[in-house]
VEXBA-47833 format. One record per residue: residue number from 1; x, y, z of N, C-alpha, C in turn. Coordinates in steps of 0.05 Angstrom, whole numbers, plus 5000, padded with zeros to 4 digits. Example, Ala and Ser with C-alpha at 12.3 -4.5 7.8 and 13.67 -1.06 7.14 Angstrom:
BEGIN
<node num="1" n_east="5264" n_north="4886" n_up="5156" ca_east="5246" ca_north="4910" ca_up="5156" c_east="5264" c_north="4934" c_up="5156"/>
<node num="2" n_east="5257" n_north="4955" n_up="5142" ca_east="5273" ca_north="4979" ca_up="5143" c_east="5258" c_north="5001" c_up="5157"/>
//
This chain:
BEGIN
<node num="1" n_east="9133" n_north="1996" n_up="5449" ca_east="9114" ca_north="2012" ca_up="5464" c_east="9105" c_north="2037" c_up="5448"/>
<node num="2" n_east="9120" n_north="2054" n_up="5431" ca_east="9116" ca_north="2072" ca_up="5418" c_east="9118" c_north="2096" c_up="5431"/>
<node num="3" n_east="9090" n_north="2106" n_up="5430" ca_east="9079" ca_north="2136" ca_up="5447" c_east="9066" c_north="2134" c_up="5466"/>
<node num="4" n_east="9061" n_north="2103" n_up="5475" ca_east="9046" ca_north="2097" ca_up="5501" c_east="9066" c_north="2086" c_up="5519"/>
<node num="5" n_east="9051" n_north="2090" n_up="5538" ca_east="9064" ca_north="2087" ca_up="5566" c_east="9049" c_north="2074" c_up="5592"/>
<node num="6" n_east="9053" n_north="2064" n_up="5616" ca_east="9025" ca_north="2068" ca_up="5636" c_east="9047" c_north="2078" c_up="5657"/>
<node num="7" n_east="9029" n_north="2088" n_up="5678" ca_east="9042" ca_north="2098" ca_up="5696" c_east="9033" c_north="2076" c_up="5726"/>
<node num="8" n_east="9029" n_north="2060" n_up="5721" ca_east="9025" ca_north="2034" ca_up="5733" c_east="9049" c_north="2019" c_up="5733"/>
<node num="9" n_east="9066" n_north="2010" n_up="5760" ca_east="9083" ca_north="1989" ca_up="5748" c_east="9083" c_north="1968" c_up="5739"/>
<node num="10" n_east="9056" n_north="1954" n_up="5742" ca_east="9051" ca_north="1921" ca_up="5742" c_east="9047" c_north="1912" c_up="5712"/>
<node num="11" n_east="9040" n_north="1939" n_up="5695" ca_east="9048" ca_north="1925" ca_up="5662" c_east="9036" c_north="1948" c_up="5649"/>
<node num="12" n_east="9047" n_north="1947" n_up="5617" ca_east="9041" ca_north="1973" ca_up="5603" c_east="9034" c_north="1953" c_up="5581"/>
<node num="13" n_east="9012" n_north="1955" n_up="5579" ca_east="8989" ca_north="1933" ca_up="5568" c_east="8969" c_north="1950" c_up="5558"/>
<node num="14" n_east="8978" n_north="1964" n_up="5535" ca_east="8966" ca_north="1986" ca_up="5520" c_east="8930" c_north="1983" c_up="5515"/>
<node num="15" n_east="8930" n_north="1962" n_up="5522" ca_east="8893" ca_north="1956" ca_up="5509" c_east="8883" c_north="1959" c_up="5540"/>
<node num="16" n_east="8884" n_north="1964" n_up="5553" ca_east="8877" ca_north="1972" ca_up="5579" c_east="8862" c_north="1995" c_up="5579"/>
<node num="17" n_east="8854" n_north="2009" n_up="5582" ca_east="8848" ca_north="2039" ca_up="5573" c_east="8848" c_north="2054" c_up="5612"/>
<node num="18" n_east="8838" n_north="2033" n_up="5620" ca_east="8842" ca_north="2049" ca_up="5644" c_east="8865" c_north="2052" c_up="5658"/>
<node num="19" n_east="8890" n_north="2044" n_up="5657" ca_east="8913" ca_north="2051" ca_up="5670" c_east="8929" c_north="2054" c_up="5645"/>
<node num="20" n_east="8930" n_north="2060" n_up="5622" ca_east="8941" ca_north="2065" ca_up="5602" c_east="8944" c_north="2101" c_up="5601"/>
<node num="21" n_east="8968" n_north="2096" n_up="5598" ca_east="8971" ca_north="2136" ca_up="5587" c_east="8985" c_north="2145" c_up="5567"/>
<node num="22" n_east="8980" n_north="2153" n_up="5546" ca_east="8994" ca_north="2166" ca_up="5526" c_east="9018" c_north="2179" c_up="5545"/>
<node num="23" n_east="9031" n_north="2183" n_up="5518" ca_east="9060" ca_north="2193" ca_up="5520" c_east="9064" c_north="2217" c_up="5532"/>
<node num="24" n_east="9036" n_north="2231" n_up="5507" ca_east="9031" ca_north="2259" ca_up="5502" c_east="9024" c_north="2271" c_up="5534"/>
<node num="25" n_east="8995" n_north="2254" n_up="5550" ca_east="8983" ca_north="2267" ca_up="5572" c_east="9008" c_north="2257" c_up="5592"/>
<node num="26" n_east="9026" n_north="2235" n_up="5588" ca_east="9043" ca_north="2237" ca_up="5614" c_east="9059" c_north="2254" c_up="5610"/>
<node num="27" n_east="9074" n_north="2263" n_up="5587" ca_east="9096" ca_north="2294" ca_up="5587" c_east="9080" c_north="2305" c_up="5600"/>
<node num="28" n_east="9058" n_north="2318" n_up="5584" ca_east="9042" ca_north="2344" ca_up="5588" c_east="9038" c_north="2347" c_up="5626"/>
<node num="29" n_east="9037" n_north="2325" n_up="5636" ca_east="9023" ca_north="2324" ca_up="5665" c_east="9053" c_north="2320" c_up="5683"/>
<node num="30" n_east="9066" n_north="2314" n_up="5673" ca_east="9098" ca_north="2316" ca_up="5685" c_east="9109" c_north="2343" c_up="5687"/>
<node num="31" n_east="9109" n_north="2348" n_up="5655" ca_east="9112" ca_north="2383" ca_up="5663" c_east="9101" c_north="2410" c_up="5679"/>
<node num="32" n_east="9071" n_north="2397" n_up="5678" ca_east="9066" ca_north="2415" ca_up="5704" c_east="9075" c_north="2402" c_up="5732"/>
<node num="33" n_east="9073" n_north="2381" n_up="5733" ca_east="9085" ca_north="2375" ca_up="5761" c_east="9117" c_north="2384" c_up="5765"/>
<node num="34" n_east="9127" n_north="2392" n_up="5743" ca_east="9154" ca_north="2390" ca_up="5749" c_east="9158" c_north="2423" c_up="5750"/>
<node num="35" n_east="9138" n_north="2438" n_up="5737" ca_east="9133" ca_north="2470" ca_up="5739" c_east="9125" c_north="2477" c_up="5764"/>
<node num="36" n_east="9101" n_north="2464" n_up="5780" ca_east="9096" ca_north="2472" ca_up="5799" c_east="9124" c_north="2471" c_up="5820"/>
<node num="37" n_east="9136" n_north="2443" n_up="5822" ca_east="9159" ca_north="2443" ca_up="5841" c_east="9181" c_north="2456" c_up="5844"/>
<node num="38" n_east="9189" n_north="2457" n_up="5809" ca_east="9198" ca_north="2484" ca_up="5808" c_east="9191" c_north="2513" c_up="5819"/>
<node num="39" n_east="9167" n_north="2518" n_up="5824" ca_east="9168" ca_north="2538" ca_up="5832" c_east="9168" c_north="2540" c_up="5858"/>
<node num="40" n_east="9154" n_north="2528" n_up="5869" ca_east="9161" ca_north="2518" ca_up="5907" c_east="9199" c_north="2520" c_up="5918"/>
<node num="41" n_east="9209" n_north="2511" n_up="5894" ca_east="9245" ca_north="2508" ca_up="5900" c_east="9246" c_north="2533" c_up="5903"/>
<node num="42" n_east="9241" n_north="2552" n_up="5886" ca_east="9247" ca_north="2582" ca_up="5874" c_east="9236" c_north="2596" c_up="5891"/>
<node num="43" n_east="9211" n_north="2597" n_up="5900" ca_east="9200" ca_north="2607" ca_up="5926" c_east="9218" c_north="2603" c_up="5951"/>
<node num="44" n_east="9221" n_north="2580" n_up="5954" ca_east="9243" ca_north="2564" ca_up="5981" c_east="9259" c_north="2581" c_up="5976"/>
<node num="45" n_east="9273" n_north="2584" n_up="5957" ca_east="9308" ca_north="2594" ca_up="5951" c_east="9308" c_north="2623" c_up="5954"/>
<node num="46" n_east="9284" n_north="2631" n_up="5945" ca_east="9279" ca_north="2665" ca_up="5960" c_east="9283" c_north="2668" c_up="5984"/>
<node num="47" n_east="9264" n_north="2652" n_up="6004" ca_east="9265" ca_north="2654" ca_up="6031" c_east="9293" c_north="2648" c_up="6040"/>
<node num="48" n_east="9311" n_north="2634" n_up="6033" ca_east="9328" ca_north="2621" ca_up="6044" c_east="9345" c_north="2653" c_up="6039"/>
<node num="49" n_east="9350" n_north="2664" n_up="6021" ca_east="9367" ca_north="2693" ca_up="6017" c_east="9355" c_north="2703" c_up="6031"/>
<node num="50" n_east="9330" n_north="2709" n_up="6037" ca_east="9320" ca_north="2726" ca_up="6059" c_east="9331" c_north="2718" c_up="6086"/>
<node num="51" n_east="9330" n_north="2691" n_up="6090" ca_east="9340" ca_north="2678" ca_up="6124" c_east="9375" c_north="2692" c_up="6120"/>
<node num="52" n_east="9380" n_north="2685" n_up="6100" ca_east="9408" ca_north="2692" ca_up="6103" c_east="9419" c_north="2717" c_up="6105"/>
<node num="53" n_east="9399" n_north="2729" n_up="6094" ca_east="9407" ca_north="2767" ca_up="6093" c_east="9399" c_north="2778" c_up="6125"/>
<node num="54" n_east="9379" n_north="2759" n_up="6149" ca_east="9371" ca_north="2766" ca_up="6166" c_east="9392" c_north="2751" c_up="6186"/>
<node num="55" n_east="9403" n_north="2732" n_up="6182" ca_east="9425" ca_north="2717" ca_up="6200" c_east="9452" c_north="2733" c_up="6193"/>
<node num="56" n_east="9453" n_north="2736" n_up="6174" ca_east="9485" ca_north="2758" ca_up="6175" c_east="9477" c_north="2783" c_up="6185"/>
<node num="57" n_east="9447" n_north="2792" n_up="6187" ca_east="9447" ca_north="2819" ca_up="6194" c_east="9459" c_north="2808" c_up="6225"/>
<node num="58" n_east="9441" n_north="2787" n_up="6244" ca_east="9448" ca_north="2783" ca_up="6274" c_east="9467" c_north="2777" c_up="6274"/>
<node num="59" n_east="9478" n_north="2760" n_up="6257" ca_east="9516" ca_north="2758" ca_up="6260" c_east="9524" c_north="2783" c_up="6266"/>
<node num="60" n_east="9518" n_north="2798" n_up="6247" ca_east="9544" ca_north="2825" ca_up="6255" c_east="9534" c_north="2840" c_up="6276"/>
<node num="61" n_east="9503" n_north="2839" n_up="6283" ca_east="9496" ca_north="2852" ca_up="6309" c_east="9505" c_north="2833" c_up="6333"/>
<node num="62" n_east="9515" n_north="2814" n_up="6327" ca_east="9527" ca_north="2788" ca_up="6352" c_east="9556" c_north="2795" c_up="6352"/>
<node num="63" n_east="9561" n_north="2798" n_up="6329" ca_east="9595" ca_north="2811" ca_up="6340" c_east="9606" c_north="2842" c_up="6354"/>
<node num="64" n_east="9576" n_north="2862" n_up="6345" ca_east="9573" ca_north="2881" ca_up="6357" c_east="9576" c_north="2884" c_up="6392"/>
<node num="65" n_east="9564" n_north="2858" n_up="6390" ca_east="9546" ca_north="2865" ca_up="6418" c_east="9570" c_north="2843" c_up="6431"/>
<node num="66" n_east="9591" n_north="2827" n_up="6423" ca_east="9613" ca_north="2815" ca_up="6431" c_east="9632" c_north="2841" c_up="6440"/>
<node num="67" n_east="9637" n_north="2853" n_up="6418" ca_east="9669" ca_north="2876" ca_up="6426" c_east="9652" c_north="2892" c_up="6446"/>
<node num="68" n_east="9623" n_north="2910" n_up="6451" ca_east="9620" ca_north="2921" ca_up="6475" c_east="9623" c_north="2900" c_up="6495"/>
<node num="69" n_east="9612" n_north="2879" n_up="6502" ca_east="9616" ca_north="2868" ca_up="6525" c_east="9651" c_north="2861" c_up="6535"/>
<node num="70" n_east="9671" n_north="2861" n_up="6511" ca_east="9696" ca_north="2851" ca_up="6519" c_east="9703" c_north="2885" c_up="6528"/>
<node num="71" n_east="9696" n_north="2898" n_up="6516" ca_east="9705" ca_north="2928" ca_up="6518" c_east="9699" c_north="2934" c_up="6555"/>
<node num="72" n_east="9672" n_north="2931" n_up="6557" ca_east="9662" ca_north="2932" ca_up="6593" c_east="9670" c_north="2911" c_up="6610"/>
<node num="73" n_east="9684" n_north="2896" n_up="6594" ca_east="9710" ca_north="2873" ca_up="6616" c_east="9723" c_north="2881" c_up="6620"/>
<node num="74" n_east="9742" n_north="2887" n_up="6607" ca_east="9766" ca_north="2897" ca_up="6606" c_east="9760" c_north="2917" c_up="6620"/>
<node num="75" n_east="9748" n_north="2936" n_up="6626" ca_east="9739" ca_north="2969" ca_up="6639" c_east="9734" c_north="2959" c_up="6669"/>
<node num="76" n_east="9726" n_north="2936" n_up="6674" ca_east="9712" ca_north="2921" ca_up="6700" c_east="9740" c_north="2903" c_up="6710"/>
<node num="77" n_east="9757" n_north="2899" n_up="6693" ca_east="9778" ca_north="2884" ca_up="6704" c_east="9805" c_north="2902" c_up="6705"/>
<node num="78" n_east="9804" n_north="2920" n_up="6697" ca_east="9826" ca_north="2950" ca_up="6703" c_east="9815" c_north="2967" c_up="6729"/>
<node num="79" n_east="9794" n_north="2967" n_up="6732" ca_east="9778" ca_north="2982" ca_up="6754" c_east="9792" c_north="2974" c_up="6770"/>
<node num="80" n_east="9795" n_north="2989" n_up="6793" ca_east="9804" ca_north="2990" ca_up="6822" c_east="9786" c_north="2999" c_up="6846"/>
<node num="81" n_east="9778" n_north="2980" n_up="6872" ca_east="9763" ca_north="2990" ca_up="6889" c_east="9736" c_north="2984" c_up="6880"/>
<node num="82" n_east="9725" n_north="3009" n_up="6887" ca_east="9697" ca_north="3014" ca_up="6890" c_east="9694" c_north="3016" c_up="6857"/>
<node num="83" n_east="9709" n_north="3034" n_up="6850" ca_east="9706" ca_north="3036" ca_up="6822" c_east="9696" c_north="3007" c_up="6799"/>
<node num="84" n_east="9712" n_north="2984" n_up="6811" ca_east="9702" ca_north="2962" ca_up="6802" c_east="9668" c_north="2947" c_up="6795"/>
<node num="85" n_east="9656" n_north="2962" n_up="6826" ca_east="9631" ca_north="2950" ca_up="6828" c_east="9617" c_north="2965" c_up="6802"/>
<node num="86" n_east="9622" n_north="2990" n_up="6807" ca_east="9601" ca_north="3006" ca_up="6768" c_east="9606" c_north="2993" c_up="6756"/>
<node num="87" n_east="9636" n_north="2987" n_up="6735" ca_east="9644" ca_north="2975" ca_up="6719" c_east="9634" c_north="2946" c_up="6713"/>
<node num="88" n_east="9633" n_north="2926" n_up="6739" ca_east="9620" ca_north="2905" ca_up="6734" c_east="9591" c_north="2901" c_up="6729"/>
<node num="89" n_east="9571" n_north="2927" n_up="6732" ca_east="9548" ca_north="2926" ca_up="6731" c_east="9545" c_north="2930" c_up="6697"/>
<node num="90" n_east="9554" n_north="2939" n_up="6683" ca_east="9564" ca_north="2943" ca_up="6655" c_east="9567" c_north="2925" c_up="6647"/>
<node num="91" n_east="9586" n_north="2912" n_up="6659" ca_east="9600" ca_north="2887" ca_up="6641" c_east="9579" c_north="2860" c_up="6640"/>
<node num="92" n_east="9568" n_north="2865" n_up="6662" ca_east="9536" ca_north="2846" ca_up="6666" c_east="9518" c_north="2854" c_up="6643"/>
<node num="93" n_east="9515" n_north="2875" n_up="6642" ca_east="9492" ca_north="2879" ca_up="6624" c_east="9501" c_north="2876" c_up="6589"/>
<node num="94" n_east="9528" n_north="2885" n_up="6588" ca_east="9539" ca_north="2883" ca_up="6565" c_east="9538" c_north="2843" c_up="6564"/>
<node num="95" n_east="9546" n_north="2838" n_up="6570" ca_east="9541" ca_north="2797" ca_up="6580" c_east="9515" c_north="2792" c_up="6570"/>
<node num="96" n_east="9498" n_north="2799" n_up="6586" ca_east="9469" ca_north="2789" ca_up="6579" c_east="9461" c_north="2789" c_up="6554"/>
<node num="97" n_east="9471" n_north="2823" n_up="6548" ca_east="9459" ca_north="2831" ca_up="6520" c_east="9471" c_north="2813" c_up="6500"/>
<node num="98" n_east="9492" n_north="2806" n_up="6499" ca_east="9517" ca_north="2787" ca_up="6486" c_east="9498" c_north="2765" c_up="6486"/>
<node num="99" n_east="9490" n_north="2750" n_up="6503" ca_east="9478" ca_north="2717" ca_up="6504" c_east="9452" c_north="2721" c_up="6491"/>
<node num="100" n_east="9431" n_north="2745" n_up="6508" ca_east="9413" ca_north="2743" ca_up="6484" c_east="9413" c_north="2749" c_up="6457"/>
<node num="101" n_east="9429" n_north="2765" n_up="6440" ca_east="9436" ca_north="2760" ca_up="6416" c_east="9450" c_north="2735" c_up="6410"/>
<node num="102" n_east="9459" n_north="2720" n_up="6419" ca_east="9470" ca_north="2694" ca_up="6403" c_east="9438" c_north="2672" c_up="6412"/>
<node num="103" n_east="9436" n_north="2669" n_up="6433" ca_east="9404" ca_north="2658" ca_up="6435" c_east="9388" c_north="2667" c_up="6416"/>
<node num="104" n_east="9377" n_north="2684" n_up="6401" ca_east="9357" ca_north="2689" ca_up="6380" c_east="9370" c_north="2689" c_up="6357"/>
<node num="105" n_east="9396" n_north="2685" n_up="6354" ca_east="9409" ca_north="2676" ca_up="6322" c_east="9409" c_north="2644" c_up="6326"/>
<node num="106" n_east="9417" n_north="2620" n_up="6348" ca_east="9418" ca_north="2601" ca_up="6353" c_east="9387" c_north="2598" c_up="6345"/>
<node num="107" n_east="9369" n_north="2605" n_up="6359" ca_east="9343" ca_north="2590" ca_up="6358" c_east="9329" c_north="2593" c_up="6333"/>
<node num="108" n_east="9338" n_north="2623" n_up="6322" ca_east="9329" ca_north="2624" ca_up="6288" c_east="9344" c_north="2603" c_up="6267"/>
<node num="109" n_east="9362" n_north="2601" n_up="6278" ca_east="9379" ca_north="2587" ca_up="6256" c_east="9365" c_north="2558" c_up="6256"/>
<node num="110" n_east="9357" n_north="2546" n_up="6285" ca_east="9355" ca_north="2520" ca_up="6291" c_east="9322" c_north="2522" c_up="6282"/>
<node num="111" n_east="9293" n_north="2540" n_up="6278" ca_east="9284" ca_north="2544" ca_up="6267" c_east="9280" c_north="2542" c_up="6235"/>
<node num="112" n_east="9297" n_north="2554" n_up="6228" ca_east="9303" ca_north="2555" ca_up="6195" c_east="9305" c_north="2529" c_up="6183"/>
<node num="113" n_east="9324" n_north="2517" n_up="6200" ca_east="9335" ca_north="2484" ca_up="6194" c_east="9314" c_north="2474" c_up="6194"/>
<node num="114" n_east="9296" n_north="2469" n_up="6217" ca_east="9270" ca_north="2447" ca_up="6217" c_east="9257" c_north="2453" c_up="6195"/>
<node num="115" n_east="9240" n_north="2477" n_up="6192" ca_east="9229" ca_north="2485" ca_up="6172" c_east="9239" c_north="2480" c_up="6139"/>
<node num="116" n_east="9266" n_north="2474" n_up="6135" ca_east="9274" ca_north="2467" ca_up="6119" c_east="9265" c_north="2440" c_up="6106"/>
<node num="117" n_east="9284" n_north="2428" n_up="6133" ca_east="9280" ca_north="2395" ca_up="6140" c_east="9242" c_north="2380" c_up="6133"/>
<node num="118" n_east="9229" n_north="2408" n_up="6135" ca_east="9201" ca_north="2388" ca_up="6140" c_east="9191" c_north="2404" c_up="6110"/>
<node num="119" n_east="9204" n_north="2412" n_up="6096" ca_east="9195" ca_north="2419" ca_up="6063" c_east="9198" c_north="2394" c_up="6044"/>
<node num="120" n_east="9227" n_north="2383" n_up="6051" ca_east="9238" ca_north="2363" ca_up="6044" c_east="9225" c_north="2351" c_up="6028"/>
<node num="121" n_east="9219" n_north="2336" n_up="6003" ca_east="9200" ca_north="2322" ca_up="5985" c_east="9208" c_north="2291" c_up="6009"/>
<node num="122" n_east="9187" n_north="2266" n_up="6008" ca_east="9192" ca_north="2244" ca_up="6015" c_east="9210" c_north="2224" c_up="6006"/>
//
């Protein structure tokens, strides 16, 4: 075959001229294809340090927002009486705040994934 090639699978049948490709224009046209993808990975792999610098930030604001709510348990389950009912109103709100921070790390994360998933080459 030499320096020719076709990029056809059905035969590399050099006197062809129309499905016939030098060696030369298939490197040359590979390497940009393989430059451009390269750079799409490299772009991807940016974003992905970004997702990750923004999911450990909610991680640690999810464990934040974990020790207040166990903190206003514990304060709601020591309470005595009437004193209880304040305490549990706390511990509610400390709760909520708790679920919605793990809900917007869950749905980002499950976000991230698809978006990933649908970059995917075929």
């Amino acid at each position: 075959m030499g320096d020719e090639c076709c990029n056809a699978p059905k035969s590399c049948d050099s006197t062809s001229s129309s499905t016939a490709v030098t060696k030369a224009d298939y490197v040359g046209n590979m390497e940009g294809k393989l430059a451009e993808l390269a750079a799409k990975i490299d772009a991807l792999g940016s974003k992905a340090c970004d997702s990750k610098e923004a999911a450990a930030e909610k991680y640690e604001e999810l464990k934040k927002r974990r020790e207040e709510a166990a903190v206003k348990f514990k304060e709601a389950k020591e309470a005595s009486g009437e004193a209880f009912h304040e305490f549990k109103g706390g511990c509610d709100k400390a709760f909520e705040a708790l679920s919605h921070a793990w809900e917007e790390l869950r749905t980002g994360s499950e976000k991230a994934a698809a978006k990933l998933a649908e970059s995917k080459p075929a």
